[in-house]
C-alpha positions in Angstrom: -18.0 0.6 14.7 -19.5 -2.9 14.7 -16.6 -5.3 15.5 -17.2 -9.2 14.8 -15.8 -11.3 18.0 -13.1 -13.5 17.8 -14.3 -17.2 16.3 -15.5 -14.7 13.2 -11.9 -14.1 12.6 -11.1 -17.7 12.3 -13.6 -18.7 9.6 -12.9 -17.9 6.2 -14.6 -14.5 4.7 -17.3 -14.2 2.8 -17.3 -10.1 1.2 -19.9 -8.8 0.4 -20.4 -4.8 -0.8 -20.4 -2.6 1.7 -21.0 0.7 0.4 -19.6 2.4 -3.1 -17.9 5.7 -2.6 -17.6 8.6 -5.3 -16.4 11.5 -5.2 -12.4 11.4 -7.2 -12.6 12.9 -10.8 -10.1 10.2 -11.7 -8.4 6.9 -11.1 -8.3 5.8 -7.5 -4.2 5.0 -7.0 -4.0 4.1 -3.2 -6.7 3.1 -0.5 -5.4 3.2 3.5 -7.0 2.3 6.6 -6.1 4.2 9.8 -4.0 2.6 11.9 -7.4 2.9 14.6 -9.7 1.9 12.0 -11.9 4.7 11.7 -10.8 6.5 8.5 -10.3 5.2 5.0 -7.9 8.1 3.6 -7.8 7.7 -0.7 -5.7 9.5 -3.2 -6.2 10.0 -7.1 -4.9 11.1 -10.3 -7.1 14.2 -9.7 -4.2 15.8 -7.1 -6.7 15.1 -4.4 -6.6 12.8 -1.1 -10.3 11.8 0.5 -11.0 11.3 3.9 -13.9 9.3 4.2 -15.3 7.3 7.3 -14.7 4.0 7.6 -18.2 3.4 9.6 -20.6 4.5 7.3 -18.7 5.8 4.2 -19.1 9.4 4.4 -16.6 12.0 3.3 -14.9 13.6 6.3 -12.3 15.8 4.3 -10.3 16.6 1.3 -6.5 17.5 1.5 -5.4 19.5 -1.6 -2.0 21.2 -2.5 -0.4 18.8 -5.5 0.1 20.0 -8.8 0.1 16.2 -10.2 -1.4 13.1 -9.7 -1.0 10.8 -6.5 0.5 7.5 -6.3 1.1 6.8 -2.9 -0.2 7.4 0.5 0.6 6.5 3.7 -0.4 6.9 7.6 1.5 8.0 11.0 1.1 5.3 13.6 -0.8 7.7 16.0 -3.9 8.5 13.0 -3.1 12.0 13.1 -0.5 12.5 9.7 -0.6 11.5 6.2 2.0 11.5 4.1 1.5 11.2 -0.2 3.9 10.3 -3.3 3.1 12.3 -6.2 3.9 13.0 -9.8 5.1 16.6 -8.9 8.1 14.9 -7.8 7.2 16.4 -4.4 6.2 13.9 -0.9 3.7 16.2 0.9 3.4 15.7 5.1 -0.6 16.5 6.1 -1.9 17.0 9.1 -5.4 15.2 9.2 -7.6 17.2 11.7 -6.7 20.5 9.8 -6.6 19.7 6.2 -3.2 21.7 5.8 0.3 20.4 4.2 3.0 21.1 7.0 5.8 20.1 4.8 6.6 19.5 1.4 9.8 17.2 1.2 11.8 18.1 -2.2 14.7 16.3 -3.8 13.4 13.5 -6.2 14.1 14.5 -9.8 11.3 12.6 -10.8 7.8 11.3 -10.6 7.6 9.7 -6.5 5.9 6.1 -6.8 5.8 5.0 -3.1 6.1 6.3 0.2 5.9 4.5 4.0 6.5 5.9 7.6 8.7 4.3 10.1 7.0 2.6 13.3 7.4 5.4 15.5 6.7 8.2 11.9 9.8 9.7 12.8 11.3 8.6 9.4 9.4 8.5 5.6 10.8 6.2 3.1 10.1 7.0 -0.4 10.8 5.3 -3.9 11.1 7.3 -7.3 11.2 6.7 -11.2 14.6 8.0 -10.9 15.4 4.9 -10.0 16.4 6.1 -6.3 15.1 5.4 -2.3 15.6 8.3 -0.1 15.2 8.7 3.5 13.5 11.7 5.1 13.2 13.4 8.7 10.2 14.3 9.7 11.1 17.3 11.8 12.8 18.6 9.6 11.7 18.1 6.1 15.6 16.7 5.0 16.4 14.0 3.0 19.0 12.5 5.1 20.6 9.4 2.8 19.7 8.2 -0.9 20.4 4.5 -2.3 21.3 4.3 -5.6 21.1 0.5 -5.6 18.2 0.0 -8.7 18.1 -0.1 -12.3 14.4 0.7 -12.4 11.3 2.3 -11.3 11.3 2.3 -7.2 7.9 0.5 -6.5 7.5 -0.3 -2.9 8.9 0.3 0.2 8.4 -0.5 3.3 9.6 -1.0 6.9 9.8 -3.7 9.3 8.3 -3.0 13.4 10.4 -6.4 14.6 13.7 -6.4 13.3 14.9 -2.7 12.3 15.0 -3.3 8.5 13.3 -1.7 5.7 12.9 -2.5 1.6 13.2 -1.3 -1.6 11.9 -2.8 -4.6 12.1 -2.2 -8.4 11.1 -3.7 -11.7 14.9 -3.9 -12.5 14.8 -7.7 -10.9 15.8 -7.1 -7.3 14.3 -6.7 -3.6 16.9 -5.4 -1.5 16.6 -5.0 3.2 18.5 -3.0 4.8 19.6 -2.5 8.2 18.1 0.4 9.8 21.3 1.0 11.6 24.1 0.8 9.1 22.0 1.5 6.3 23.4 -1.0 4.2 21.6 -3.6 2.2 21.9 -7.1 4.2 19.2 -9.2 2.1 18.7 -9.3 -1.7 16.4 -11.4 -3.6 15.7 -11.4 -7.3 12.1 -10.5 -8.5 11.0 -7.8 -10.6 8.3 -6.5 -8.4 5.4 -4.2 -8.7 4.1 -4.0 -5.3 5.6 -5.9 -2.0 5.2 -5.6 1.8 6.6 -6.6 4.8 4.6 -9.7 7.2 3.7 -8.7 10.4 6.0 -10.3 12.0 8.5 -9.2 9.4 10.5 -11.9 8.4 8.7 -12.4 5.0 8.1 -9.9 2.1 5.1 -10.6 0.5 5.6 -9.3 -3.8 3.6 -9.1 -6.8 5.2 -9.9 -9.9 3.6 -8.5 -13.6 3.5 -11.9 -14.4 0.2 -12.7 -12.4 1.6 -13.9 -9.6 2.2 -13.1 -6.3 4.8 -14.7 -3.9 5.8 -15.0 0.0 9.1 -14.5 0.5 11.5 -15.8 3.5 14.0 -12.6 2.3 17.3 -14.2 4.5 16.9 -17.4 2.8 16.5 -15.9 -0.7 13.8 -18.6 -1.6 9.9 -18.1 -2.3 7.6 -20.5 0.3 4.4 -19.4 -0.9 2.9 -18.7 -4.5 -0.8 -17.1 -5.6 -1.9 -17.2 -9.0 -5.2 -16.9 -10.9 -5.4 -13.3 -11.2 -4.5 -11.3 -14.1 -1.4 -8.8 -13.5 0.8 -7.8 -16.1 0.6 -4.2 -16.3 0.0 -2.1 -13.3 1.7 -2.1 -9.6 -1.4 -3.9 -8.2 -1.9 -3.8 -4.2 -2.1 -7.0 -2.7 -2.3 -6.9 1.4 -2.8 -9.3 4.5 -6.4 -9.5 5.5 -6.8 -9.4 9.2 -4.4 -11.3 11.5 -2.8 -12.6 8.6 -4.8 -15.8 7.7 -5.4 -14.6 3.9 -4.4 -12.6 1.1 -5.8 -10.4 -0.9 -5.0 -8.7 -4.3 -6.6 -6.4 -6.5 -6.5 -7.7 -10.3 -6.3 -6.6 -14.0 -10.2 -8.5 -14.7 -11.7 -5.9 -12.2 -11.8 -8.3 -9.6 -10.5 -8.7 -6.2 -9.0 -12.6 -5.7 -8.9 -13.9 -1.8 -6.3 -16.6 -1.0 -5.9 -18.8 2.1 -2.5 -18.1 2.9 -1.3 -21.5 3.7 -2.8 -23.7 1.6 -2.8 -21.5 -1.5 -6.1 -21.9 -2.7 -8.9 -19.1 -4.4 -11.7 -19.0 -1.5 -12.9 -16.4 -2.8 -13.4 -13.6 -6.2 -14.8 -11.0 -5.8 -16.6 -8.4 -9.1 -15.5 -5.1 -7.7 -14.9 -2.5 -10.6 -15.8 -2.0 -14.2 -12.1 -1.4 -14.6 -8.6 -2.6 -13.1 -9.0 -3.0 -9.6 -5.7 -1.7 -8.6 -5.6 -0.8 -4.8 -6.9 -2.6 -1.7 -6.3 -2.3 1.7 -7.4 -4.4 5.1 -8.9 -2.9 8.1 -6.6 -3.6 10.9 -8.9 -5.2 12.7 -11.9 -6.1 11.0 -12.9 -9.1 8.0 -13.3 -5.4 5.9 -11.8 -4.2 2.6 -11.4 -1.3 0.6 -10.4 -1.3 -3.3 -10.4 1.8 -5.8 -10.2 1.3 -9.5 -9.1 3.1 -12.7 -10.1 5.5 -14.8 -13.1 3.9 -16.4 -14.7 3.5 -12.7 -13.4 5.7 -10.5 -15.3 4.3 -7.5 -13.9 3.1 -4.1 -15.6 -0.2 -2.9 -16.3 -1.2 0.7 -16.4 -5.3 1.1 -17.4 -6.4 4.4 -17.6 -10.1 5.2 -21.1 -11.3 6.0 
């Protein structure tokens, strides 16, 4: 794959489309890059996960097995396993290369919303509309604990590489971090989020709001340092991501468009017209000024935005 050098990484991107992909027979819920880059893996409200490539767009496989729509997916740090949230009320564990489900983790009672590996994908997080986390092993398809510690839909969770914590959050108002160790919440912070995620460095949570605004949080200090508006979300758990070492933000919107933030000084640099509906999910190449979004129902596409 082309990669841009350095000093490209330190201007400010200028998207521009890619390619359009097509191919889900309903609304595009999640977009994830590979950890390596080279795969863009999408899921839908058509039961289906894509595998497309993240060079030149083409589809590479299909991974099939729910019995519901899929919220959620996630990858293993070493490319090779997928793991999906879906309104069966069933996590599924895939194995990339050979299209097959190798376990189905069972337990939630109702529809699962969000799902995310540990660092070393010995451990998958997941967060239902039953209001509940729960924690699975890997090897063994067990749900070894359960918080009970929301009053709402579970809408993102998420672990953190640097200081053995992970999240929960809800619409019910709160964010809570726990430590991987004890298990036990140790940081709680009052939002009622749609979508959040860990910084790379981990000691900020970055969380969407539905009330069009997104804000960086410093989590042990239980105070906001950082705030994005001029987007429109007030209705759906809208993605919002990092782009590439961290300089800007990104979100997908309500308007159809995708808004790009400099992270520091808080300003629009710049919107993009993606979809001809909600553009609900986006997700940054780990290495690249490159983008994915999917949108809704009305559009069903997934967009490839790469910075010129």
């Amino acid at each position: 794959m082309h990669t841009h050098g350095k000093n490209k990484l330190n201007e400010t991107p200028n998207f521009v489309l890619f390619d359009t992909l097509r191919g889900h027979s309903s609304a595009i819920s999640s977009v994830k890059f590979s950890p390596d880059g080279n795969t863009l893996a999408s899921c839908s409200y058509d039961k289906s996960i894509k595998l497309w490539s993240a060079e030149d767009g083409s589809l590479e496989g299909n991974l099939l097995g729910h019995t519901r729509g899929i919220s959620d997916i996630a990858w293993s740090s070493d490319n090779s396993r997928i793991v999906s949230a879906s309104d069966d009320r069933n996590l599924k564990f895939w194995d990339v290369h050979t299209e097959k489900c190798l376990l189905t983790f069972k337990g939630h009672k109702n529809i699962v919303f969000c799902a995310a590996f540990n660092p070393d994908s010995s451990l998958i997080l997941s967060g239902s509309d039953e209001e509940v986390a729960k924690l699975w092993d890997v090897r063994s398809g067990k749900c070894i604990h359960t918080m009970k510690v929301h009053g709402d839909r579970v809408t993102a969770v998420g672990f953190n590489s640097h200081l053995n914590n992970w999240f929960t959050s809800s619409l019910d108002g709160f964010c809570h971090v726990f430590d991987s160790r004890s298990r036990q919440v140790v940081y709680s912070f009052g939002a009622s989020i749609s979508y959040a995620k860990f910084t790379r460095n981990g000691r900020y949570i970055l969380a969407s709001t539905l009330d069009d605004t997104i804000k960086l949080w410093d989590y042990a200090h239980v105070k906001y340092v950082k705030k994005y508006t001029g987007h429109t979300n007030n209705r759906y758990s809208a993605f919002a991501d990092f782009i590439t070492h961290g300089k800007f933000v990104v979100s997908g919107s309500e308007d159809g468009c995708l808004y790009v933030w400099h992270l520091n000084k808080k300003e629009i640099v710049q919107k993009i017209e993606a979809h001809e509906d909600v553009a609900l999910c986006v997700d940054c190449h780990p290495n690249e000024y490159y983008l994915a979004s999917g949108s809704l129902e009305n559009d069903k596409s997934i967009k490839l935005w790469k910075s010129s």
